[in-house]
PDB file of N, CA, C and O in Angstrom:
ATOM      1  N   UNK A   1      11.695   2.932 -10.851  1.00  0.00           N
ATOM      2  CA  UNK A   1      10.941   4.026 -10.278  1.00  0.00           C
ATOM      3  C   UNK A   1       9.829   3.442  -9.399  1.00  0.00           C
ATOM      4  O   UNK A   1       9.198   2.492  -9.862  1.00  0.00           O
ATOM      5  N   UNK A   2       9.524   3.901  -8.196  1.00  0.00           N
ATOM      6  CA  UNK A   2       8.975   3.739  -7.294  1.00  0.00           C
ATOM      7  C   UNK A   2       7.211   3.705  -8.049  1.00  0.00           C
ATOM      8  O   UNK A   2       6.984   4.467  -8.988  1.00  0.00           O
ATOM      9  N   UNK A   3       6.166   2.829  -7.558  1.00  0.00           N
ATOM     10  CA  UNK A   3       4.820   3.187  -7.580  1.00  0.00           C
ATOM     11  C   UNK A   3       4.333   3.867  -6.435  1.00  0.00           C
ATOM     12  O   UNK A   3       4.636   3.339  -5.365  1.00  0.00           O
ATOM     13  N   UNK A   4       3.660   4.896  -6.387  1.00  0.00           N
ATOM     14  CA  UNK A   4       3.333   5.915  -5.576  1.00  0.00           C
ATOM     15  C   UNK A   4       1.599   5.521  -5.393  1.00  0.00           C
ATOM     16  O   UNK A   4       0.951   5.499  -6.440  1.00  0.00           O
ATOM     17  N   UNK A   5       0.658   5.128  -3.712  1.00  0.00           N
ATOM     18  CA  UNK A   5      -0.117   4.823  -3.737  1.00  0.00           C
ATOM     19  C   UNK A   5      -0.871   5.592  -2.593  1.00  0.00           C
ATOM     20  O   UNK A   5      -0.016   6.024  -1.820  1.00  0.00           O
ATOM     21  N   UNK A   6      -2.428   6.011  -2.085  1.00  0.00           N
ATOM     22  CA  UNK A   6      -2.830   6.182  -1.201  1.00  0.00           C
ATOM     23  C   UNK A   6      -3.860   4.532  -0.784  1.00  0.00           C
ATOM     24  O   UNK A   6      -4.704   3.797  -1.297  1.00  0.00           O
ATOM     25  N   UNK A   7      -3.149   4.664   0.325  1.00  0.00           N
ATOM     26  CA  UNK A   7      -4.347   2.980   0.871  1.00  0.00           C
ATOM     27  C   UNK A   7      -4.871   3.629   1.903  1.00  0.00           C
ATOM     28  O   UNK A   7      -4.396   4.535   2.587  1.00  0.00           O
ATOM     29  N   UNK A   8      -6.088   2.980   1.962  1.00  0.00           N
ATOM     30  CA  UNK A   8      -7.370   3.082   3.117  1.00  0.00           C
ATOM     31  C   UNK A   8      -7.348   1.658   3.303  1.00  0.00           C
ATOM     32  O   UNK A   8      -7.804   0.891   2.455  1.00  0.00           O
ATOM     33  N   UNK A   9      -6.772   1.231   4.516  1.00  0.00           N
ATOM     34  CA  UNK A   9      -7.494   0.110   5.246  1.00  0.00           C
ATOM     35  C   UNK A   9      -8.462  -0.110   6.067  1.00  0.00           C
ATOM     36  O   UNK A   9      -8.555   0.576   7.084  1.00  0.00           O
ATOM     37  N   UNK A  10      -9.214  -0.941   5.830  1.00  0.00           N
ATOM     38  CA  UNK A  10     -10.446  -1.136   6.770  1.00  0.00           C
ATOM     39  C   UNK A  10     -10.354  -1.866   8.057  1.00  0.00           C
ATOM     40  O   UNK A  10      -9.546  -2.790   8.156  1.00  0.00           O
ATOM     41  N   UNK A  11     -11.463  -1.375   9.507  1.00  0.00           N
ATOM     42  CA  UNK A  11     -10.921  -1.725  10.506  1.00  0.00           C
ATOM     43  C   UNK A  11     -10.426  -3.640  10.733  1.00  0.00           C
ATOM     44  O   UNK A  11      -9.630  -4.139  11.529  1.00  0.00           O
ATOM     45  N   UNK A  12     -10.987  -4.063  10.042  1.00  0.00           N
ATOM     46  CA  UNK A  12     -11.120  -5.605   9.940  1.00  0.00           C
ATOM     47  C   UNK A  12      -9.497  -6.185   9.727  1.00  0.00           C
ATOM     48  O   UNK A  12      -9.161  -7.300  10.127  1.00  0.00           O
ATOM     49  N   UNK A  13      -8.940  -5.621   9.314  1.00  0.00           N
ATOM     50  CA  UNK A  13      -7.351  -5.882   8.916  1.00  0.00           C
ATOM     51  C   UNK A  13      -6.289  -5.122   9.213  1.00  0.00           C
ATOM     52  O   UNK A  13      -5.228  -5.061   8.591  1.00  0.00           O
ATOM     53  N   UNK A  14      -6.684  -4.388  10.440  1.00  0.00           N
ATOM     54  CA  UNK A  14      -5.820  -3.357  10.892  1.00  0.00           C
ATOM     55  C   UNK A  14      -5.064  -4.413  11.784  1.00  0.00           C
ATOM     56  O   UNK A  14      -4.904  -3.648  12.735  1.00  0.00           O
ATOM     57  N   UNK A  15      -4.674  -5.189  12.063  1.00  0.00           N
ATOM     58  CA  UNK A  15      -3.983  -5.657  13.240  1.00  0.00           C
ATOM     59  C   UNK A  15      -2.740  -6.724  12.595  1.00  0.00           C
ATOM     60  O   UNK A  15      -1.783  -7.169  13.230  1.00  0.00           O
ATOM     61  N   UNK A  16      -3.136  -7.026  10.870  1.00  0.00           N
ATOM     62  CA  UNK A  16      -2.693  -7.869   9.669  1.00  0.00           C
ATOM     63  C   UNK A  16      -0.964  -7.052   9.270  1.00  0.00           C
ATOM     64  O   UNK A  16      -0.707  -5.988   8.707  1.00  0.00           O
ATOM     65  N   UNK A  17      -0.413  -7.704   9.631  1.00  0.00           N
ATOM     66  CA  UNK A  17       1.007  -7.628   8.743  1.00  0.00           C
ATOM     67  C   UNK A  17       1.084  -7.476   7.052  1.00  0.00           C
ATOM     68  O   UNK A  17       1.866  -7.977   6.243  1.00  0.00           O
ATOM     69  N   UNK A  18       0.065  -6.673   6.899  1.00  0.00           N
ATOM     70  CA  UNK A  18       0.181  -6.263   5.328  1.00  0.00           C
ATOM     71  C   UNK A  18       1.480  -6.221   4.754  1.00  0.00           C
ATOM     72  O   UNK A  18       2.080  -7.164   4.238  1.00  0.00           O
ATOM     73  N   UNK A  19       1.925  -4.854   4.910  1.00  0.00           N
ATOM     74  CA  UNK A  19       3.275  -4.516   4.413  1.00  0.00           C
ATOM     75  C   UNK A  19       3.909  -5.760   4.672  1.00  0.00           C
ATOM     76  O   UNK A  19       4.255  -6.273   3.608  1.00  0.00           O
ATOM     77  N   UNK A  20       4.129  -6.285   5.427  1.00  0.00           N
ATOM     78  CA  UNK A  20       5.123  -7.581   5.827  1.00  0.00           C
ATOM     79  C   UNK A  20       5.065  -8.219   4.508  1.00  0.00           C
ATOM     80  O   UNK A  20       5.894  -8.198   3.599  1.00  0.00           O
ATOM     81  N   UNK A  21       3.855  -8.823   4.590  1.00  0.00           N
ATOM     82  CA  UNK A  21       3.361  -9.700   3.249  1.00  0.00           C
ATOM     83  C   UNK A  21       3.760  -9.423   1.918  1.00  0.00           C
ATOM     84  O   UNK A  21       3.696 -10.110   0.899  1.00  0.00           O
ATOM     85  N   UNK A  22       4.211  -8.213   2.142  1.00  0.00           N
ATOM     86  CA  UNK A  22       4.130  -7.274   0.471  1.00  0.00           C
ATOM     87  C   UNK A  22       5.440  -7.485   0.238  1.00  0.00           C
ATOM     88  O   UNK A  22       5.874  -7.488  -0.914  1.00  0.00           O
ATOM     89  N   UNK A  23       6.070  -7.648   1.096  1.00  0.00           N
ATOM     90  CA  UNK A  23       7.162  -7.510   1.021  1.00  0.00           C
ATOM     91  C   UNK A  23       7.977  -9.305   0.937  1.00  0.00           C
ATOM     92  O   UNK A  23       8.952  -9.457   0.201  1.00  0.00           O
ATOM     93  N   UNK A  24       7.470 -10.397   1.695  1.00  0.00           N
ATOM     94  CA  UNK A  24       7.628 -11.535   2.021  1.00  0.00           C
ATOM     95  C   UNK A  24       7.305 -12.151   0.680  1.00  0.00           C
ATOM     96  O   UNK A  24       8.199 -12.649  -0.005  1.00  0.00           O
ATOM     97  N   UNK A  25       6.132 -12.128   0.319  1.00  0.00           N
ATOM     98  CA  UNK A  25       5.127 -12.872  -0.637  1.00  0.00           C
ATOM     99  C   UNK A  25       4.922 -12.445  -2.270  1.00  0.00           C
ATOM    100  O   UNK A  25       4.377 -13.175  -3.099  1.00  0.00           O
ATOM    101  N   UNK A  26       5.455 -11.162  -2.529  1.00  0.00           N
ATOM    102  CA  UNK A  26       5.295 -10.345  -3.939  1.00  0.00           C
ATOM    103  C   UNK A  26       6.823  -9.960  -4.247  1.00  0.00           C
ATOM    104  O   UNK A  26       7.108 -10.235  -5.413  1.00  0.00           O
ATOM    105  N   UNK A  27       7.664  -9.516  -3.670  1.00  0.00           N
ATOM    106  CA  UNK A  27       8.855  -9.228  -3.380  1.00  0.00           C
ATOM    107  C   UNK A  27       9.290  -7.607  -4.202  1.00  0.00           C
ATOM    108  O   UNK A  27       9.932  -7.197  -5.169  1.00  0.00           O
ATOM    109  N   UNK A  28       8.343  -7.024  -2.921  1.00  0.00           N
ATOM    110  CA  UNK A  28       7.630  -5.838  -3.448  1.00  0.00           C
ATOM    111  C   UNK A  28       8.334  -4.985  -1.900  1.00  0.00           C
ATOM    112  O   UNK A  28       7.951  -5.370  -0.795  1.00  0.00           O
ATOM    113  N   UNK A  29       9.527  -3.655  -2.047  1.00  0.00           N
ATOM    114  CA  UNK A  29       9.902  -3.046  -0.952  1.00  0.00           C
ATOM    115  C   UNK A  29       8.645  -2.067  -0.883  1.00  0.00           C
ATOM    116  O   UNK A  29       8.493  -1.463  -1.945  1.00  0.00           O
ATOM    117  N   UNK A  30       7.615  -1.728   0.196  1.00  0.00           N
ATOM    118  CA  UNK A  30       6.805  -0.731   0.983  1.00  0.00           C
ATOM    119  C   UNK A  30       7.701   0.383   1.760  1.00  0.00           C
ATOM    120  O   UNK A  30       8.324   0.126   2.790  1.00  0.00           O
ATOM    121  N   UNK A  31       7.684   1.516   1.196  1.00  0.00           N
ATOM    122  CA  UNK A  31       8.555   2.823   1.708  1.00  0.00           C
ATOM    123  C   UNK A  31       7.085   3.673   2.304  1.00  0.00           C
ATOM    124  O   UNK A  31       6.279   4.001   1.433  1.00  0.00           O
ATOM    125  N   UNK A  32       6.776   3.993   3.664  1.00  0.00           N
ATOM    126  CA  UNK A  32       5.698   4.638   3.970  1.00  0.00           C
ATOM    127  C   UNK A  32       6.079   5.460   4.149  1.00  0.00           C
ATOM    128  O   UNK A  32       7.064   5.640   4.864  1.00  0.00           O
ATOM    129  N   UNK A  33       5.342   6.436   3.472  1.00  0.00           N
ATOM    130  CA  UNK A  33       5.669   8.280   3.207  1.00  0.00           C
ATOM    131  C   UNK A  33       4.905   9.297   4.150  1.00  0.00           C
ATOM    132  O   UNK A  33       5.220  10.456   4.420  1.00  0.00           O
ATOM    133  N   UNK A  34       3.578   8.391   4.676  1.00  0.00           N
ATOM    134  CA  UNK A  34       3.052   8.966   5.613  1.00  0.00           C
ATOM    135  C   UNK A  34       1.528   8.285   5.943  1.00  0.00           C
ATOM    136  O   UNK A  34       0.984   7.628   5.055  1.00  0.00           O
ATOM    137  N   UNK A  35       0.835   8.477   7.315  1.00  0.00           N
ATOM    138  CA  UNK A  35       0.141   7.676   7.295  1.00  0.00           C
ATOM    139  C   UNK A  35      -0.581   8.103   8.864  1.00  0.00           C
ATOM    140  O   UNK A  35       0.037   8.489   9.856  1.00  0.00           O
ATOM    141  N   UNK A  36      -2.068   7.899   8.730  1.00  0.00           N
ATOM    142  CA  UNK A  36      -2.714   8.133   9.827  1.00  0.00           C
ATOM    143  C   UNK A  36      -3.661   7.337   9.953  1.00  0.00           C
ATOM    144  O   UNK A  36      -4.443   7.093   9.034  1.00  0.00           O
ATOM    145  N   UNK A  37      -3.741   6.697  11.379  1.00  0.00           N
ATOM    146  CA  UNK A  37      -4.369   5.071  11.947  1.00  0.00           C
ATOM    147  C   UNK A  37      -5.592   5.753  13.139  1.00  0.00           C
ATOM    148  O   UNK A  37      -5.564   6.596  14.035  1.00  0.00           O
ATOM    149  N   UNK A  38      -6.387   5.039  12.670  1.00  0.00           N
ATOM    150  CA  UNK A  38      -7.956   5.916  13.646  1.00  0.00           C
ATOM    151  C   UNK A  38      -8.469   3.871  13.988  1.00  0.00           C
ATOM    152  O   UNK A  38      -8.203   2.771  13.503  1.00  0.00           O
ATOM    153  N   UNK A  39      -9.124   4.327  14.865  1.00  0.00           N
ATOM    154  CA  UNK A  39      -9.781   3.307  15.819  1.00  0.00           C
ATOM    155  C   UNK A  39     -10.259   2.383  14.527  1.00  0.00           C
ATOM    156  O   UNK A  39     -10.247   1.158  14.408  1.00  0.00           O
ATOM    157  N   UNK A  40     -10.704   3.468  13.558  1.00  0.00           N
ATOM    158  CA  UNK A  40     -11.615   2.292  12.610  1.00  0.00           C
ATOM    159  C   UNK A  40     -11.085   2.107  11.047  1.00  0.00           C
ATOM    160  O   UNK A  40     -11.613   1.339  10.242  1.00  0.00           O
ATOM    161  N   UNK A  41      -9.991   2.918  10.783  1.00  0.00           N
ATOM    162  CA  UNK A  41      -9.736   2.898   9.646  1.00  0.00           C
ATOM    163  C   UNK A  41      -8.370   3.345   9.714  1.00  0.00           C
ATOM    164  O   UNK A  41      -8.081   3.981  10.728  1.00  0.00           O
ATOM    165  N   UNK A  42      -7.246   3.108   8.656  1.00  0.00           N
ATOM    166  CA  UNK A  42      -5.874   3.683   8.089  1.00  0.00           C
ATOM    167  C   UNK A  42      -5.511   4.076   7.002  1.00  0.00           C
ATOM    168  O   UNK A  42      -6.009   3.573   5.995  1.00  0.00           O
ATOM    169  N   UNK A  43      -4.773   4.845   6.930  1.00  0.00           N
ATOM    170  CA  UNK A  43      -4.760   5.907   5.610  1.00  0.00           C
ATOM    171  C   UNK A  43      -3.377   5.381   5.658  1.00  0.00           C
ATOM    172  O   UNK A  43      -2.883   4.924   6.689  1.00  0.00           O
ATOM    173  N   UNK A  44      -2.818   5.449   4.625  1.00  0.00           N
ATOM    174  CA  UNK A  44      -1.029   5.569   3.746  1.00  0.00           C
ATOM    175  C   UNK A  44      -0.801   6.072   2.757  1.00  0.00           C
ATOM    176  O   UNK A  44      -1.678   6.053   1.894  1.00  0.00           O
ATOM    177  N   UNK A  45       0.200   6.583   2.547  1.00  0.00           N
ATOM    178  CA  UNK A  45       0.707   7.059   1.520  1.00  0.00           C
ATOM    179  C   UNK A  45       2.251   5.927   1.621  1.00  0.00           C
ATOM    180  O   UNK A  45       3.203   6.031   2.393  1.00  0.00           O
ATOM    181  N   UNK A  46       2.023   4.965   0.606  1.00  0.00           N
ATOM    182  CA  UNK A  46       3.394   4.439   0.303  1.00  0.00           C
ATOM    183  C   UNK A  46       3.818   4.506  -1.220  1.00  0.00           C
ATOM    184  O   UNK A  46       3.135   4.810  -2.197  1.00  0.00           O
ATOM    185  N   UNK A  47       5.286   4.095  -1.125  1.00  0.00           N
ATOM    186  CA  UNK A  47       5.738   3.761  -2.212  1.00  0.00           C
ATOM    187  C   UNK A  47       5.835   2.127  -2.245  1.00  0.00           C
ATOM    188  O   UNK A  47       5.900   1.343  -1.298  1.00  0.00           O
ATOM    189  N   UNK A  48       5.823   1.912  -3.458  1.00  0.00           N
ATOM    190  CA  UNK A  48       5.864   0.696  -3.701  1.00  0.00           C
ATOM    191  C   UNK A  48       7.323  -0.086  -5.169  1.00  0.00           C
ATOM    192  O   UNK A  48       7.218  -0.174  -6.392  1.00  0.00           O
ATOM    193  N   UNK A  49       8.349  -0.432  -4.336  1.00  0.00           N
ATOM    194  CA  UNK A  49       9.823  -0.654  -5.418  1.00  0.00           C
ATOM    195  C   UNK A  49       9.165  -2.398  -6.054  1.00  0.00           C
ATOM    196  O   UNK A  49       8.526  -3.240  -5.424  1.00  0.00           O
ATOM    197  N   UNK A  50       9.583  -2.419  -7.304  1.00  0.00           N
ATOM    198  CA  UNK A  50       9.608  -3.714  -7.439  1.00  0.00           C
ATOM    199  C   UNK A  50       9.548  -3.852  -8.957  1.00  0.00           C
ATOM    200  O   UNK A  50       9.475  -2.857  -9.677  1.00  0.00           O
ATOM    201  N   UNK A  51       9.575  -4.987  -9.393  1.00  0.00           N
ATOM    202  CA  UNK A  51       9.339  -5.213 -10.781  1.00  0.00           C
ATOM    203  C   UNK A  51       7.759  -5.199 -11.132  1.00  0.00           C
ATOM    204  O   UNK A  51       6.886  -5.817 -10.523  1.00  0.00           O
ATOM    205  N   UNK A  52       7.628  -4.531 -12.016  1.00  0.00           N
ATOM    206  CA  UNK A  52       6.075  -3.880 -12.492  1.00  0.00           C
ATOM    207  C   UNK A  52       5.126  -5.150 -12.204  1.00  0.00           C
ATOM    208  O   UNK A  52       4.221  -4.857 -11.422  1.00  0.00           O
ATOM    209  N   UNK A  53       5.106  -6.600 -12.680  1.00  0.00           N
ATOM    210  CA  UNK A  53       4.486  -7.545 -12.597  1.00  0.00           C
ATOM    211  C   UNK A  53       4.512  -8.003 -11.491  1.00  0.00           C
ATOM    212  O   UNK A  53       3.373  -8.434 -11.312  1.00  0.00           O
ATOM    213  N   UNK A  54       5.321  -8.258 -10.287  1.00  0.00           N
ATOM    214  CA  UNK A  54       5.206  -7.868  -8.720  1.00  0.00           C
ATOM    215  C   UNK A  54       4.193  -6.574  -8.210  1.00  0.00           C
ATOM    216  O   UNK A  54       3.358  -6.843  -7.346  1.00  0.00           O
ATOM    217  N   UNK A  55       4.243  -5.629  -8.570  1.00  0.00           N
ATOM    218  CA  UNK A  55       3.581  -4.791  -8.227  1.00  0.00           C
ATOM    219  C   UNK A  55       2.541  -4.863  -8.576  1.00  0.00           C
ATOM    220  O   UNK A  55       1.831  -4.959  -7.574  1.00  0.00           O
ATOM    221  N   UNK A  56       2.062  -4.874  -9.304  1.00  0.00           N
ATOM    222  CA  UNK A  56       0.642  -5.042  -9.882  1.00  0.00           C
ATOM    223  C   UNK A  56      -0.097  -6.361  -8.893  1.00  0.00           C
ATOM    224  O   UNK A  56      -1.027  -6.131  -8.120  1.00  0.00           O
ATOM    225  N   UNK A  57       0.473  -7.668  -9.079  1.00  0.00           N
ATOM    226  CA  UNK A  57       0.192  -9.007  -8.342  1.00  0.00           C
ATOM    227  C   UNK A  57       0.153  -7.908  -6.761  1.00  0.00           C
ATOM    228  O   UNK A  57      -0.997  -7.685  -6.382  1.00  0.00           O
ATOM    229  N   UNK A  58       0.986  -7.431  -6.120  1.00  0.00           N
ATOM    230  CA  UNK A  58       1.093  -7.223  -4.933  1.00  0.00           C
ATOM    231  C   UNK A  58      -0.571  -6.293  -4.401  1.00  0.00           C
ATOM    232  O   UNK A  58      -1.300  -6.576  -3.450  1.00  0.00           O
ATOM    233  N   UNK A  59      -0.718  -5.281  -5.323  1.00  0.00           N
ATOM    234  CA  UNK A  59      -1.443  -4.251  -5.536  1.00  0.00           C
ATOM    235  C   UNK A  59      -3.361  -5.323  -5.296  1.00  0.00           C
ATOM    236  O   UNK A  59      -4.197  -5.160  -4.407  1.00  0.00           O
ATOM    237  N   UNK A  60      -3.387  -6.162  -6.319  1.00  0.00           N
ATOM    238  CA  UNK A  60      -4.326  -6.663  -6.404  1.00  0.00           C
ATOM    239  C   UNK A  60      -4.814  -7.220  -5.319  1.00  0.00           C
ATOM    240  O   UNK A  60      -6.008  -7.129  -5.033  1.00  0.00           O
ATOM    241  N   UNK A  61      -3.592  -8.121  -4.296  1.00  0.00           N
ATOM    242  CA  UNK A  61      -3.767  -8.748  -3.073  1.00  0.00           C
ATOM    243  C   UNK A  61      -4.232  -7.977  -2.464  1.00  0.00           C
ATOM    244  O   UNK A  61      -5.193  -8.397  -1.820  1.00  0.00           O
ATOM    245  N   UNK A  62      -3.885  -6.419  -2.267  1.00  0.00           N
ATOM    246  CA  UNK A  62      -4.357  -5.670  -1.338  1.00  0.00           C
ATOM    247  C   UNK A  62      -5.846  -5.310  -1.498  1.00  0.00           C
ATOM    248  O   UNK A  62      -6.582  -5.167  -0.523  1.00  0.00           O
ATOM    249  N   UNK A  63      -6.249  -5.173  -2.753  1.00  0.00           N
ATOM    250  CA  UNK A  63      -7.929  -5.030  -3.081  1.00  0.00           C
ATOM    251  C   UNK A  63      -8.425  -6.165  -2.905  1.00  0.00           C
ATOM    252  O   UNK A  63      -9.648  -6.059  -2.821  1.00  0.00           O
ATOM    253  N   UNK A  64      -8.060  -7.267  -2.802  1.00  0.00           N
ATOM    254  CA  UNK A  64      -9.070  -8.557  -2.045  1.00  0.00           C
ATOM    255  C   UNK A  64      -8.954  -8.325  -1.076  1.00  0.00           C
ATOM    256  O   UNK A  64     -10.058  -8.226  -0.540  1.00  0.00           O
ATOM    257  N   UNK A  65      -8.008  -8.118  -0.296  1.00  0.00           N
ATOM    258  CA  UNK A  65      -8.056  -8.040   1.273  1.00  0.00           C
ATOM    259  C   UNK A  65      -8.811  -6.695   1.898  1.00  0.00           C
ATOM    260  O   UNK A  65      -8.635  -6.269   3.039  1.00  0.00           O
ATOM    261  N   UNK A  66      -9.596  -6.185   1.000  1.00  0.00           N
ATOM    262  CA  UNK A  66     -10.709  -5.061   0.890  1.00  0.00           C
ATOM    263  C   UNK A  66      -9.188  -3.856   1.458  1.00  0.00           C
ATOM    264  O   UNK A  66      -8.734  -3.996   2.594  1.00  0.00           O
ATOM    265  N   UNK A  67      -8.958  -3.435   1.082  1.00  0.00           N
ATOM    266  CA  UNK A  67      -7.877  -2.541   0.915  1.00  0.00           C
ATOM    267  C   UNK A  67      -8.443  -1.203   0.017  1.00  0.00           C
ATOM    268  O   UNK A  67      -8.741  -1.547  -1.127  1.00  0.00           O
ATOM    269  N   UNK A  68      -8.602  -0.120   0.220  1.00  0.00           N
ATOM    270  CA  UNK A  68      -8.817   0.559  -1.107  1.00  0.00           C
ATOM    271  C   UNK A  68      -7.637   1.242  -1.817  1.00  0.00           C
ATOM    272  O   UNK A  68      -7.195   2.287  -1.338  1.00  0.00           O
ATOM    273  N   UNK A  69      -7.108   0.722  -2.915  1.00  0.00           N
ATOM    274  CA  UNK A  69      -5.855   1.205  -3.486  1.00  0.00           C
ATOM    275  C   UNK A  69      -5.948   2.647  -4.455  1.00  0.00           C
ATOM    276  O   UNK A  69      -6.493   2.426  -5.536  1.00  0.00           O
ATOM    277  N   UNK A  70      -5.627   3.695  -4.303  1.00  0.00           N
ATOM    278  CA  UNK A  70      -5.447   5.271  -5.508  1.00  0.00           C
ATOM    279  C   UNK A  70      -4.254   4.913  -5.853  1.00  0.00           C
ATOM    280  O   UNK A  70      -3.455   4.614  -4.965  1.00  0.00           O
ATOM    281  N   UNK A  71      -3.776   4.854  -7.571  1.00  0.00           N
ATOM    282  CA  UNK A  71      -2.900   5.296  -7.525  1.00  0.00           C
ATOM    283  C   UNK A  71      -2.537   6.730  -8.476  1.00  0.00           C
ATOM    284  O   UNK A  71      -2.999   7.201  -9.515  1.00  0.00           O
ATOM    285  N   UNK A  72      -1.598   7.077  -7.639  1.00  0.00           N
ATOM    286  CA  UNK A  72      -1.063   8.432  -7.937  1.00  0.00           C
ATOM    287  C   UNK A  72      -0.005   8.383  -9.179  1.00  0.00           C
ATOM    288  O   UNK A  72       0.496   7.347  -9.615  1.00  0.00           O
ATOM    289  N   UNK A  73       0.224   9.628  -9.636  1.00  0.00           N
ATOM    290  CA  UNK A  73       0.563  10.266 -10.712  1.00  0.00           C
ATOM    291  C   UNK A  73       2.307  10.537 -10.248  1.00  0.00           C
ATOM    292  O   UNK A  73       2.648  11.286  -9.332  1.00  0.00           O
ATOM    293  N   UNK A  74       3.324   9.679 -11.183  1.00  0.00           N
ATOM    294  CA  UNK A  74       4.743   9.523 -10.437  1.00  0.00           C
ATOM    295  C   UNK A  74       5.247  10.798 -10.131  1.00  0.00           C
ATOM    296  O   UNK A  74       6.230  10.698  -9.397  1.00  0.00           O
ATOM    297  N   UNK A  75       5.000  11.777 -10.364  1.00  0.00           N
ATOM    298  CA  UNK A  75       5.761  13.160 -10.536  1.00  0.00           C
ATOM    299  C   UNK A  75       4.743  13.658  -8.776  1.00  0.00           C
ATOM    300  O   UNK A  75       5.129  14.635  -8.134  1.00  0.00           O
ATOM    301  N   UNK A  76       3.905  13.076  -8.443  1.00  0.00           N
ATOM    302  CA  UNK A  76       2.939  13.429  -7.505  1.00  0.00           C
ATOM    303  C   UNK A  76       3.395  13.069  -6.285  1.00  0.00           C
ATOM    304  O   UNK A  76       3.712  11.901  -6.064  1.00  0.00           O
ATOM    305  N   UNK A  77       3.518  14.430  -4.960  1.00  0.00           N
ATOM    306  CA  UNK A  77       4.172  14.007  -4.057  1.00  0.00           C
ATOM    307  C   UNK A  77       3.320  13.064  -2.815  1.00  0.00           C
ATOM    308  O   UNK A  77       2.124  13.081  -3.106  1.00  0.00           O
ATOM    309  N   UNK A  78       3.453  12.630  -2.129  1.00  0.00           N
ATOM    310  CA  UNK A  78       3.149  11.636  -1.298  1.00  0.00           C
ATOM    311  C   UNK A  78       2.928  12.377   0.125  1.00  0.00           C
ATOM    312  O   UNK A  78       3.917  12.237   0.845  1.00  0.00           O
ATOM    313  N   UNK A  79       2.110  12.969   0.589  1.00  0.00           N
ATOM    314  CA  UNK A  79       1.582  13.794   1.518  1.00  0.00           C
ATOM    315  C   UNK A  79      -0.093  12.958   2.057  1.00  0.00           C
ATOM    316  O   UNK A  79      -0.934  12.368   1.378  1.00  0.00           O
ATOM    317  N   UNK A  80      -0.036  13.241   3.450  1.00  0.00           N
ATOM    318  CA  UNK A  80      -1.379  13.060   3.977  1.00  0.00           C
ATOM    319  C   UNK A  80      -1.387  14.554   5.038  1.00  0.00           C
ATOM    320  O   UNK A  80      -2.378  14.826   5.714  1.00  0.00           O
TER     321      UNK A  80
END
């Protein structure tokens, strides 16, 4: 079952191959459900496939990389 997340990225790492990484480095599939990119900040709604201990490791990378991670409630739909 998919992890269901809202991310806020900050303008400082908007130009960063995140998802790439998440996917390269954690071996973690990023399904983006929806998502809106402003001059200074980015919003997502993704899913996140993987083995729970990948995910979590993946999840954490993103809060060092000042990322702000919500996560949502699995039954909870994925809307911005």
């Amino acid at each position: 079952m998919p992890h269901k997340y809202f991310l806020t990225f900050p303008q400082e790492i908007l130009g960063e191959p995140v998802l790439y990484t998440l996917g390269q480095d954690f071996n973690v599939v990023p399904n983006i459900r929806g998502a809106s990119i402003g001059d200074d900040q980015a919003l997502m709604a993704v899913e996140l496939e993987g083995e729970d201990g990948d995910v979590t490791r993946a999840v954490a990378w993103l809060k060092e990389r000042g990322v702000s991670v919500e996560s949502l409630a699995p039954d909870r739909k994925l809307e911005l």
